[in-house]
Residue, then its C-alpha position, 0 to 999 in steps of 0.5 A: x558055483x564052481x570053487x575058482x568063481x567061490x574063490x574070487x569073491x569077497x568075504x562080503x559077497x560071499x556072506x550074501x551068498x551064503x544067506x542066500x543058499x539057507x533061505x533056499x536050503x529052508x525052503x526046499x525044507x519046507x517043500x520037503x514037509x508039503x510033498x512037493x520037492x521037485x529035485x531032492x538032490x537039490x538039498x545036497x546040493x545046496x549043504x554043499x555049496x553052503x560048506x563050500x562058501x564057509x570054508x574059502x571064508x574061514x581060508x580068508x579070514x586066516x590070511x595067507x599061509x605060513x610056508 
């Protein structure tokens, strides 16, 4: 997901995407330990997107900026 399409959802789905990219990110673990990843980028990918999503929740949850 790009930031603008991060950005426009709630903190509520934000949360389940969030869920979402650590169920994905322990699988492809779990793929990693079998031998079978088929896209190793696919973890940076993943931690990213993850980091991503927890910082514009931190950004929210603090409120607008003070200027």
């Amino acid at each position: 997901m790009k930031v603008k399409e991060i950005r426009d959802l709630t903190i509520e789905e934000l949360s389940n995407k969030e869920k979402e990219l650590r169920k994905e990110y322990f699988n492809l673990k779990f793929q990693l330990a079998a031998g079978r990843v088929e896209t190793p980028s696919r973890f940076t990918q993943v931690r990213r997107e993850i980091a991503r999503i927890k910082t514009i929740m931190k950004e929210k949850e603090a409120g607008p900026k003070a200027v």
